[in-house]
ROKELO-536016 format. One record per residue (C-alpha): x, y, z. Coordinates in Angstrom, 1 decimal, m for minus. Layout:
BEGIN
((X; Y; Z)),
...
# end
This chain:
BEGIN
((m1.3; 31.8; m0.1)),
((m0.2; 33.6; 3.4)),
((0.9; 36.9; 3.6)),
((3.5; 35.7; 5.9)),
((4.8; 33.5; 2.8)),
((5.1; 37.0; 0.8)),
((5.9; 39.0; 3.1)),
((8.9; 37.2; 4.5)),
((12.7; 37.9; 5.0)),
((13.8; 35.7; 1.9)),
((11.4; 37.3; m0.1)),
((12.9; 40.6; 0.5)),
((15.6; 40.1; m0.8)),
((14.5; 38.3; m3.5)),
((13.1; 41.5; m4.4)),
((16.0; 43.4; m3.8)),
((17.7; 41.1; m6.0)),
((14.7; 41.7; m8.5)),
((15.1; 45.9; m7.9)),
((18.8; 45.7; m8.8)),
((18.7; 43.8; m11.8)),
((16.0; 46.2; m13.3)),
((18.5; 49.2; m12.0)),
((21.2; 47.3; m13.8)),
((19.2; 47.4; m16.9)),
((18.4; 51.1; m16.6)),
((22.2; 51.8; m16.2)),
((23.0; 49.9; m19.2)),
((20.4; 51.7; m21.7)),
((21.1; 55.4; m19.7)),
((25.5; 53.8; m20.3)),
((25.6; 54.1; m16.8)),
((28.5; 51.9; m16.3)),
((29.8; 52.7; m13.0)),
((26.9; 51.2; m11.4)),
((26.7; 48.1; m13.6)),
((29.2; 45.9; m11.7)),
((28.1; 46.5; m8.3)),
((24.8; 46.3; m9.3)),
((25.4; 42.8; m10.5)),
((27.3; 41.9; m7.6)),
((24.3; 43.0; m5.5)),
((22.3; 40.7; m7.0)),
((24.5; 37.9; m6.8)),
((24.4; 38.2; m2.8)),
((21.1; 38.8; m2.6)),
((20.8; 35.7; m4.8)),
((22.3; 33.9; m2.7)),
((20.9; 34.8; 0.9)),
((17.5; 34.8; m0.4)),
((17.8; 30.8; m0.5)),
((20.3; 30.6; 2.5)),
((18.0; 32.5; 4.5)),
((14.8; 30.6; 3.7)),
((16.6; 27.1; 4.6)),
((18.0; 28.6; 7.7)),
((14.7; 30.3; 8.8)),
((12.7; 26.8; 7.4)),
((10.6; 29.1; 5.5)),
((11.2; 27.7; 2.1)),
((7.5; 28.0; m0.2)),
((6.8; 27.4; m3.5)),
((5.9; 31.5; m3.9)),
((9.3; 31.9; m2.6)),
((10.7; 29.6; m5.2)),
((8.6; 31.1; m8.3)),
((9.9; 34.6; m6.9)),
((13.1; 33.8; m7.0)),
((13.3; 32.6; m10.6)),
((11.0; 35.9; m11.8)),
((14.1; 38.2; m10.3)),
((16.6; 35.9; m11.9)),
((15.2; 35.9; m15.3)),
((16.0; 40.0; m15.1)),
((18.9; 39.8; m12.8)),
((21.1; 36.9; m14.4)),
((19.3; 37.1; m18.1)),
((17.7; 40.3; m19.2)),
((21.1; 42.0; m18.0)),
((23.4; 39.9; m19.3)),
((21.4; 40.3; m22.6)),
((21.7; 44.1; m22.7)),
((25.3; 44.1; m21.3)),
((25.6; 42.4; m25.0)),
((23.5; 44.5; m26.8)),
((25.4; 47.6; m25.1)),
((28.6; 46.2; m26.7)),
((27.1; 45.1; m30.4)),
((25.4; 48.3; m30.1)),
((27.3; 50.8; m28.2)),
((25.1; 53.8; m29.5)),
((22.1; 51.7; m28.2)),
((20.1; 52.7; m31.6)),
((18.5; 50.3; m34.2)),
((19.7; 50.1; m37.4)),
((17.8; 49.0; m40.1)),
((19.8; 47.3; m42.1)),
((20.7; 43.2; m41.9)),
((23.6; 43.7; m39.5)),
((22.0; 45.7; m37.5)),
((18.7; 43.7; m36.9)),
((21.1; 40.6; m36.4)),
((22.8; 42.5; m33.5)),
((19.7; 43.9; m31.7)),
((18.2; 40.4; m32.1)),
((21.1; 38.3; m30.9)),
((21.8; 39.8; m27.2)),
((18.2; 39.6; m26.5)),
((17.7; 36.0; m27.3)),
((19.8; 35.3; m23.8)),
((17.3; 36.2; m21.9)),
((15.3; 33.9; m23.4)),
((17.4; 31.0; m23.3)),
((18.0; 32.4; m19.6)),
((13.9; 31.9; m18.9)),
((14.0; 28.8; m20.8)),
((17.6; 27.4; m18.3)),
((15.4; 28.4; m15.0)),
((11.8; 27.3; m15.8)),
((14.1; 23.5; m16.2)),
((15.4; 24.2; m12.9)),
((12.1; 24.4; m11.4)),
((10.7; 21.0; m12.8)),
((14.4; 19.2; m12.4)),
((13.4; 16.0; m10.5)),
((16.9; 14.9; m10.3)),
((18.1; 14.9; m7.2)),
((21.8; 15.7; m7.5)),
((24.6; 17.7; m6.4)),
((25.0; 19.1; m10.1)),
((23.4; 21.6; m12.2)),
((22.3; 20.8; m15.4)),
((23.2; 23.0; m18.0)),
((24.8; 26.8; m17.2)),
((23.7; 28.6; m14.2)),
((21.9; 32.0; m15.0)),
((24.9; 33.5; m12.3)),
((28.2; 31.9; m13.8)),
((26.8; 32.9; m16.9)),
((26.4; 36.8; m15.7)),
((29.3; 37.0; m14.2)),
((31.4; 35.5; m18.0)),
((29.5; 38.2; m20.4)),
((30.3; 40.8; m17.6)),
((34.0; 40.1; m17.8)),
((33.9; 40.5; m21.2)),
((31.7; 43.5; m20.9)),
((33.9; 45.3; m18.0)),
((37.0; 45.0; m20.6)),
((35.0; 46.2; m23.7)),
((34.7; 50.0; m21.7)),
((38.3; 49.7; m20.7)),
((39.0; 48.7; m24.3)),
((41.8; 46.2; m22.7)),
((43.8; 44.0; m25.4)),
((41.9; 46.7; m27.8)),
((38.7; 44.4; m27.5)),
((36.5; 47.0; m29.2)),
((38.5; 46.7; m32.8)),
((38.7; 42.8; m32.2)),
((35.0; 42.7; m31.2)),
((34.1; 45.2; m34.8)),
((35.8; 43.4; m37.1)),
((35.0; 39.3; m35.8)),
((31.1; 39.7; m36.1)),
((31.4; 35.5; m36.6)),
((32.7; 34.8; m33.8)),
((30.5; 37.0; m31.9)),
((27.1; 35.1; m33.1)),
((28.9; 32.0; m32.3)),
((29.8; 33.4; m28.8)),
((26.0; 33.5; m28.1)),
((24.9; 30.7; m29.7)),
((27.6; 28.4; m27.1)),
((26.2; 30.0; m24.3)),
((22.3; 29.7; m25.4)),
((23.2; 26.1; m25.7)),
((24.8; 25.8; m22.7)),
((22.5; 27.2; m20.9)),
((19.6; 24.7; m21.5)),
((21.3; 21.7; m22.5)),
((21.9; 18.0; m20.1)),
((25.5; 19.0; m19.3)),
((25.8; 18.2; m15.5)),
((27.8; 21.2; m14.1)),
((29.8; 21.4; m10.7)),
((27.6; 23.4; m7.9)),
((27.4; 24.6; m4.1)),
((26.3; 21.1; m3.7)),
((29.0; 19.8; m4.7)),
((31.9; 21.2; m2.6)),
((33.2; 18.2; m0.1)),
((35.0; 18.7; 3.1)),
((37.9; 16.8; 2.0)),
((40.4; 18.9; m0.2)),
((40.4; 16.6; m3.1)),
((37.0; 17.0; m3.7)),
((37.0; 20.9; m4.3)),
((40.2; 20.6; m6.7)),
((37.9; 22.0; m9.6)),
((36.8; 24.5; m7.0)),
((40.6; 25.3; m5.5)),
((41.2; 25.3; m9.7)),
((39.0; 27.3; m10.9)),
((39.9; 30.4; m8.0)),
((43.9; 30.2; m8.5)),
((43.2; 30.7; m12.1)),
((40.7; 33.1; m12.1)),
((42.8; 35.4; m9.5)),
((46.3; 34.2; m12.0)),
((43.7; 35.6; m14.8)),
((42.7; 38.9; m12.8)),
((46.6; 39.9; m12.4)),
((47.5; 39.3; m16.2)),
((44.1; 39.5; m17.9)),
((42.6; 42.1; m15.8)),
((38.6; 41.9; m16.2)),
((38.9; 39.1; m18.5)),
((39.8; 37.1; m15.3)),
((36.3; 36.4; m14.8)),
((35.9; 35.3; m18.1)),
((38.5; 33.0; m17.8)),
((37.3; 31.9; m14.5)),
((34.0; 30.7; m15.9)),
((35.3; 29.6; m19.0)),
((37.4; 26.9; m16.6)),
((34.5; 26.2; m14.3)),
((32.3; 24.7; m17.5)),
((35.6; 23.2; m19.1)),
((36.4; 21.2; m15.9)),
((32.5; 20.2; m15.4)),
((32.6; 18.6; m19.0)),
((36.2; 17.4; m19.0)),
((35.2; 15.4; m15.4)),
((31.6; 15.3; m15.2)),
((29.9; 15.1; m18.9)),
((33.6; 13.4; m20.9)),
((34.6; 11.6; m17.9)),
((38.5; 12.1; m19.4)),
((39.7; 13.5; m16.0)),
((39.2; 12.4; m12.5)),
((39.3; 15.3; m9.5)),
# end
């Protein structure tokens, strides 16, 4: 390996990407939460331009690739994970009791699932305009929708959250699932230049921003919550055409 392939633009912010997420993480142990948000949506850029950059510069390499997945596994899984864990366990202290063990163990199995989604990504030989199974990023940005209304306690979401435990283990279970299952997903890839083929797009915006005015930080949720609906309803059921 070069040090020119390490050292490179892409790669730096790659690691930027890789030195928010871990910041993220500190915030949510230390309940920083004024820097959670940003942080995330730091990452999410730098996500993004890490791989623009590279096609653009033609300085795409397989360290560059392997990077990239290392800052995502703590970026877009071992911070989604604790932005659980911060709301199952809002002391952040283990408990020894059944309960308690099943709520420290629970957040932290999506990162693992998170690992597990982008390790497939790598060896996807599919060449498609899909994703297969829920990006590590859509996923992020659902739990911290969730997570942003938790500490505004909107629609009271900290007594609903107490007393449906349930629903709460089932919450994580859907997204491990959807993380590493078959289900081919809308991407980047897929937006068209003709309008009628970014309807799910065009859909999924006008009802995330309807959900931001009415829903407040659950808008996000909602958002991703309609991006996977659409991508099974048109891509996986095949029950509606766009």
């Amino acid at each position: 390996m070069r040090k020119r392939d390490l050292h490179s633009l892409p790669n730096l912010f790659t690691a930027l990407n890789l030195f928010s997420g871990a910041f993220c993480v500190y915030s949510l142990i230390s309940k920083l939460d004024t820097f959670v948000p940003y942080c995330i949506a730091f990452c999410l850029i730098c996500d993004f331009l890490d791989g623009f950059m590279a096609r653009k510069m033609n300085i795409q390499s397989n360290i560059g690739k392997e990077l990239d997945s290392l800052a995502d596994v703590i970026s877009f899984g071992l911070v989604p994970g604790f932005m659980l864990l911060r709301m199952f366990n809002p002391e952040m202290q283990f408990q020894l009791n059944i309960q308690g063990i099943l709520l420290f163990i629970l957040p932290l199995t999506i990162p693992i699932y998170s690992a597990f989604r982008l390790a497939k990504f790598n060896l996807e030989t599919r060449d498609s305009e899909y994703f297969y199974g829920l990006n590590t990023p859509s996923n992020t940005l659902m739990i911290l929708g969730i997570y942003l209304s938790w500490l505004s306690n909107d629609f009271n979401l900290i007594n609903f959250m107490d007393k449906n435990l349930w629903l709460l283990i089932a919450m994580v279970v859907l997204i491990n699932y959807l993380l590493i299952s078959n289900t081919p997903m809308f991407s980047n890839k897929s937006i068209k230049k003709q309008f009628k083929g970014n309807l799910p797009f065009i859909l999924v915006g006008l009802i995330g921003l309807a959900g931001l005015l009415t829903l407040k930080y659950l808008g996000i949720s909602l958002a991703i919550l309609t991006y996977v609906l659409l991508s099974l309803l048109v891509l996986r059921w095949k029950v509606v055409s766009l």
